[in-house]
Backbone as a ProteinNet text record, in pm:
[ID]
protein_1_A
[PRIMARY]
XXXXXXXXXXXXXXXXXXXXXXXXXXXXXXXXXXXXXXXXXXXXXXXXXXXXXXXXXXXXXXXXXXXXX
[TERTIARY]
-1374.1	-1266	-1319.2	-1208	-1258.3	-1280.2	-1362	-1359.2	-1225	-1174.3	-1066.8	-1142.8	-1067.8	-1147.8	-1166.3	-1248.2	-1296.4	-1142.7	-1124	-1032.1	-1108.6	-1052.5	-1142.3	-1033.3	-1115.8	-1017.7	-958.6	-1056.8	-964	-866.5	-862.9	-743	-674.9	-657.3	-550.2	-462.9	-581.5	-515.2	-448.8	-507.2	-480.1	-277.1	-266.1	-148.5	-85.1	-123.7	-76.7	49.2	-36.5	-20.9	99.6	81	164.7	307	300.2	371.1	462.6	417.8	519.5	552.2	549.8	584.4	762.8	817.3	944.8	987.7	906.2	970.5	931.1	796.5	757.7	849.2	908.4	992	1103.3	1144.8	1318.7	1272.7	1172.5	1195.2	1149.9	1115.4	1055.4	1198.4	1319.8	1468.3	1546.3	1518.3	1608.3	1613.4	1764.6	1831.2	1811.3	1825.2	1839.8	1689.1	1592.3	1459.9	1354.1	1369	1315.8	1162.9	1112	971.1	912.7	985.9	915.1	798.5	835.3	735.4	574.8	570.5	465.5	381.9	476.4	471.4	402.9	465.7	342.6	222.5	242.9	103.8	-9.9	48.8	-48.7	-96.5	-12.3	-19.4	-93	-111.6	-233	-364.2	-325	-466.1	-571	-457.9	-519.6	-573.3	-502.3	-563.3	-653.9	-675	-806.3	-926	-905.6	-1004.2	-1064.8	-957.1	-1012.6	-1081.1	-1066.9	-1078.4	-1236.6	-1265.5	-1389.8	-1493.4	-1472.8	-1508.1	-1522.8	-1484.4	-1475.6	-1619.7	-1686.8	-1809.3	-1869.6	-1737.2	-1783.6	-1839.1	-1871.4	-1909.8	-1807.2	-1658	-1576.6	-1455.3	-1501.3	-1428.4	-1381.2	-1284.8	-1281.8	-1190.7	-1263.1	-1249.2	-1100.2	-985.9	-885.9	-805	-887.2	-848.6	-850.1	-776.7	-719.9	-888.9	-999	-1111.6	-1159.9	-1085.6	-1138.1	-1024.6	-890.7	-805.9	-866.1	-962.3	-958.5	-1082.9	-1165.4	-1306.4	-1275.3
7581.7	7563.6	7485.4	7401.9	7302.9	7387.8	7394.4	7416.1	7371	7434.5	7386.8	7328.2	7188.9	7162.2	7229.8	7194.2	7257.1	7202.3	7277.8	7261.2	7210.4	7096	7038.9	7097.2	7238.8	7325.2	7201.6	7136.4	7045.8	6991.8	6884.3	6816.7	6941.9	7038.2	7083.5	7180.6	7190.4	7234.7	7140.4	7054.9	6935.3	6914.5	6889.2	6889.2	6987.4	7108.1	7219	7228.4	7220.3	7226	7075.3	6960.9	6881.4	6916.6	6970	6941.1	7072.4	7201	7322	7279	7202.3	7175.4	7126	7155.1	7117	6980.4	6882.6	6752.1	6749	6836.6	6768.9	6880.7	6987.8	7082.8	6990.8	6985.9	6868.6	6736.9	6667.5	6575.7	6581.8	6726.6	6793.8	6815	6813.8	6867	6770.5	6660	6536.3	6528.3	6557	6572.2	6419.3	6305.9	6190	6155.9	6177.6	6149.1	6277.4	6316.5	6440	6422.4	6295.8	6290.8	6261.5	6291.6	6261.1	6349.5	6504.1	6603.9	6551.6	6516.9	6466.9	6328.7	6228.4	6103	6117.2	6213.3	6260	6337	6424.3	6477.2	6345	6267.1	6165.9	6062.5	6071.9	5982.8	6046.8	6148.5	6259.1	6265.2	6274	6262.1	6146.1	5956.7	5888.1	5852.8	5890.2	5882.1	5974.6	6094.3	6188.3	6169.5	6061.1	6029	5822.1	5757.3	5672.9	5730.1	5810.9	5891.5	5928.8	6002.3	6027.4	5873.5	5822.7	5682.1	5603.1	5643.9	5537.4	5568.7	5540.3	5518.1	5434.6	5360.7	5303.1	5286.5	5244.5	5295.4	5270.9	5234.5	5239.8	5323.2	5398.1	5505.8	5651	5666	5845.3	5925.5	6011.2	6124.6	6207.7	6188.3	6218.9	6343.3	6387.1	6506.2	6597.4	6783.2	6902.5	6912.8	6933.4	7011	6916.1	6739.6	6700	6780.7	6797	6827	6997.7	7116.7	7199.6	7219.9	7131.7	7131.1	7107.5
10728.3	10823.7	10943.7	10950.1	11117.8	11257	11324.6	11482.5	11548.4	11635.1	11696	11822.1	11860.8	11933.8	12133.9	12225.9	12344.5	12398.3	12494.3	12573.7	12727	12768.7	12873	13014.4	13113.2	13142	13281.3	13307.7	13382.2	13398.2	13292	13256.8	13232.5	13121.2	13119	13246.3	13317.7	13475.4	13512.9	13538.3	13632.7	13524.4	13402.3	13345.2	13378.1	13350.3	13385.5	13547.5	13663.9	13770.7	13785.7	13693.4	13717.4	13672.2	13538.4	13447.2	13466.3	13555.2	13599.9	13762.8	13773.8	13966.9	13902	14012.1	14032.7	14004.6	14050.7	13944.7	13797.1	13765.4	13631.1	13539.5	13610.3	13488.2	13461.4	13648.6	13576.6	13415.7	13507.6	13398.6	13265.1	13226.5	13110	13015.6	13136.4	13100.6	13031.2	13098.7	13003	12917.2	12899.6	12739.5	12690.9	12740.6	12702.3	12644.4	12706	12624.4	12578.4	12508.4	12439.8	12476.6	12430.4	12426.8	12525.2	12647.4	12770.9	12857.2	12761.4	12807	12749.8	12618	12555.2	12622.9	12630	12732.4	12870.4	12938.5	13043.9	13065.4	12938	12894.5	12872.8	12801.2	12775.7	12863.6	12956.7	13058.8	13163.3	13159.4	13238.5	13187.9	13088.1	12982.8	13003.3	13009.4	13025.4	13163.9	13229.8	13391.5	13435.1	13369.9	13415.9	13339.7	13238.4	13195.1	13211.3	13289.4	13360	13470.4	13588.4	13698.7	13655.5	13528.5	13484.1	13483.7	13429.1	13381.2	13525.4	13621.5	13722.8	13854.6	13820.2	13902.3	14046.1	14070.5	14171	14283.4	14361	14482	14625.9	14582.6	14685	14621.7	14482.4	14440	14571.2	14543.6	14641.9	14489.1	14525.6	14417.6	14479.3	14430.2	14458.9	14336.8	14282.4	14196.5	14212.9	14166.6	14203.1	14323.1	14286.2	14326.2	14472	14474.3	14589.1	14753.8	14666.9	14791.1	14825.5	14758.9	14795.9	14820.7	14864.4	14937.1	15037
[MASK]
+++++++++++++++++++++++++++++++++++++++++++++++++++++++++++++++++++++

């Protein structure tokens, strides 16, 4: 049997915290595009993992753990 894979608890906070806030439930609601809950999952996904990837040196770390330091 396969391993299920690690849950990276970040991102899925970081979705988490987006995706139950008051705009991300409404637009979780639209009857007109069903797949829009999935669509922003992924679209979280890909931006917390450019955010990872981004090394620069005029980078600022603007993710859940920089606003509560």
């Amino acid at each position: 049997m396969r391993a299920l894979p690690q849950r990276d608890g970040a991102l899925w906070d970081a979705a988490d915290f987006i995706l139950d806030s008051p705009l991300g439930r409404k637009a979780q609601q639209t009857a007109d595009q069903p797949g829009v809950g999935v669509f922003l999952r992924d679209t979280i996904a890909e931006i917390y993992r450019l955010q990872l990837s981004c090394h620069l040196a005029e980078f600022t770390d603007h993710g859940l753990p920089h606003g509560l330091a």
